[in-house]
C-alpha positions in Angstrom: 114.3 105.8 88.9 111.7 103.4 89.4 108.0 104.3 89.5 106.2 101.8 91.8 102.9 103.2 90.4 103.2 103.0 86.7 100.9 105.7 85.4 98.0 103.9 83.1 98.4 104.6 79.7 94.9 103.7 78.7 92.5 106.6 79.5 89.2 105.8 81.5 85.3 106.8 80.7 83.6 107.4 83.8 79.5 107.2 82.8 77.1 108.3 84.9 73.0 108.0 84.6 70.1 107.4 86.1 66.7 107.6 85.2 66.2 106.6 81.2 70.2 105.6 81.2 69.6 102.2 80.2 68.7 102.8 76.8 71.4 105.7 76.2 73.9 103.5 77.8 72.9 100.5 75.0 72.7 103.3 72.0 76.2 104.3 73.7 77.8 100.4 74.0 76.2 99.1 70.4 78.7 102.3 68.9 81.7 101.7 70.6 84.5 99.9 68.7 85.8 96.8 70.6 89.8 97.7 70.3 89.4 101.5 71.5 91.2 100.7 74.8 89.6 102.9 76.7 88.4 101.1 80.0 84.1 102.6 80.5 83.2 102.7 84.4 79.4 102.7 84.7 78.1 104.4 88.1 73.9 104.0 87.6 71.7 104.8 90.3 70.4 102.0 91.6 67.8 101.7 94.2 69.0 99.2 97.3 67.0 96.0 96.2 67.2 96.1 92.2 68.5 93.5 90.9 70.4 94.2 87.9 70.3 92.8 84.7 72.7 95.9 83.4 75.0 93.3 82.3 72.7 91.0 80.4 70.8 93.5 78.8 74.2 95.5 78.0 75.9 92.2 76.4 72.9 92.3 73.8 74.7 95.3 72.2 78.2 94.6 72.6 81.2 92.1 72.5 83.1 94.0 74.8 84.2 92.4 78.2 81.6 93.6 81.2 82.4 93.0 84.7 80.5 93.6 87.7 82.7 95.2 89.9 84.7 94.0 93.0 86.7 95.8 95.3 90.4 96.1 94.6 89.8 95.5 90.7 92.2 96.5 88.1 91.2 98.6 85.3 91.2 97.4 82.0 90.9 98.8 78.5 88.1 97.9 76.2 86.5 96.2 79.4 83.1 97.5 81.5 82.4 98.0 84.6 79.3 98.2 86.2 78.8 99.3 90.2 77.1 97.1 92.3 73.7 98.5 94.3 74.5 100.4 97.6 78.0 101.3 96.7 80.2 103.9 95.9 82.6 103.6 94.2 86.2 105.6 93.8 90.0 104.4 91.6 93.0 104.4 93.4 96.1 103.8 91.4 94.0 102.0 88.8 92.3 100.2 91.3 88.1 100.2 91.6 87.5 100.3 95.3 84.0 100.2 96.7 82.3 101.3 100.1 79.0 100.7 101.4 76.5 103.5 100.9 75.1 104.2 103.9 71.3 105.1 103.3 70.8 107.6 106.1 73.2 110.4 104.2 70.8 112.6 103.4 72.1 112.7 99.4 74.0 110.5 98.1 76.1 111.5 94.6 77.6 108.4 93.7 78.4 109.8 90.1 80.5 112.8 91.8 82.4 110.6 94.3 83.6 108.6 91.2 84.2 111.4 88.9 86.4 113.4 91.6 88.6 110.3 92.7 88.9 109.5 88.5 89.9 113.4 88.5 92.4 112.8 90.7 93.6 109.4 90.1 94.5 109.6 86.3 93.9 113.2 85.2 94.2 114.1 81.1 93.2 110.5 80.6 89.8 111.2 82.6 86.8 111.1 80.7 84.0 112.1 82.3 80.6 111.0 80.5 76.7 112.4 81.5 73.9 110.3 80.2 70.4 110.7 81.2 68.8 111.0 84.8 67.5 113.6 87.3 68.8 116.1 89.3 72.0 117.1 89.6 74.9 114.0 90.1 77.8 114.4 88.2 77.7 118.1 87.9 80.4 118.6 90.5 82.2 115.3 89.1 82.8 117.0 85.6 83.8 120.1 87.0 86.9 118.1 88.8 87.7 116.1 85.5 87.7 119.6 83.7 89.8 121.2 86.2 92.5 117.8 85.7 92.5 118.0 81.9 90.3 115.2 81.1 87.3 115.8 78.4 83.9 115.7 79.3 81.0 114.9 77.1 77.2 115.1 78.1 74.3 113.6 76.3 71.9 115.9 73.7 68.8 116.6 76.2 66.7 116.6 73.8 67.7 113.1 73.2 67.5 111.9 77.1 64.5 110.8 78.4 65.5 112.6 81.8 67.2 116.0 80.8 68.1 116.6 84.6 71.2 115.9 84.8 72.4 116.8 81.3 70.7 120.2 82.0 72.5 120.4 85.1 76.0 119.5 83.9 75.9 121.3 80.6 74.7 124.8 82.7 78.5 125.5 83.6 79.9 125.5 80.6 82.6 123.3 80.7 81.5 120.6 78.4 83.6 119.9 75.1 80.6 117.6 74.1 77.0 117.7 73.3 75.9 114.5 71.7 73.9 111.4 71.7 75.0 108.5 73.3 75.0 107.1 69.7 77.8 109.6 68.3 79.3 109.6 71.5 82.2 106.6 71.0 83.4 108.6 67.4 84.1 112.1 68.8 85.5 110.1 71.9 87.8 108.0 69.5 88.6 111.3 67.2 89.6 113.1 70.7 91.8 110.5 72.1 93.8 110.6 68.9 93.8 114.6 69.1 93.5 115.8 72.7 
């Protein structure tokens, strides 16, 4: 029996943040060892016409591979991915897929949309990850990673310069982590060898 789909073997780190994630997310990268293979998907808010230097500034604290993302992209461990302005982004079958965000939706959660399609598409090896922003983005995200099997881990608040959405995502008690993005990559390592 042949599956065409070969499950990945790797697990996948969604991170989501916004407001004040830059920093976490380079206290985060500078921490993580380069042969974790573990494959980190970065959904940042990003307004329309900003033009990010996320991967320049990100390469400053770590050797790892980062890729801006493309539709129909494979995962890879030990790479990162970084989503484009005005798109959403969702994994099918290991695949990074993006649509247009179309600005007139009243809200837009781009962290959520990820987190549920990385729920669904690889399940235990979900990890969902909550860095600093505001409001309430990811919240629903976790909640579907949870309800898969994958881990969740949300950043200290007292550590984010935003606390909004760490607030929000710690409130329904389903995180297995409360850390800084600094100690985040050891317990993440530790868990993956001990789910």
């Amino acid at each position: 029996m042949t599956l065409t789909h070969a499950p990945h073997h790797f697990y996948v780190a969604g991170i989501g943040a916004s407001a004040g994630g830059l920093e976490a997310l380079q206290e985060f990268f500078k921490m993580v060892d380069l042969h974790s293979g573990i494959a980190y998907v970065v959904v940042q808010h990003l307004s329309p016409d900003y033009k990010s230097l996320m991967d320049e500034l990100l390469a400053r604290h770590t050797k790892l591979t980062i890729r801006k993302i493309e539709s129909g992209m494979e995962l890879q461990p030990n790479t990162i991915y970084l989503i484009p302005p005005k798109q959403n982004l969702t994994v099918f079958h290991g695949k990074l897929l993006l649509e247009e965000n179309h600005i007139n939706r009243s809200v837009n959660l781009p962290i959520d949309i990820f987190f549920r399609s990385l729920a669904a598409d690889m399940g235990s090896r979900a990890v969902g990850i909550i860095l600093s922003g505001t409001g309430s983005d990811g919240t629903l995200g976790i909640k579907a990673i949870k309800e898969t099997g994958g881990m969740v881990m949300v950043q200290n608040e007292a550590t984010a310069k935003f606390d909004g959405m760490p607030k929000s995502s710690i409130a329904p008690g389903l995180v297995d982590f409360v850390l800084s993005p600094a100690e985040m990559p050891e317990a993440l390592l530790n868990y993956l060898k001990h789910p």
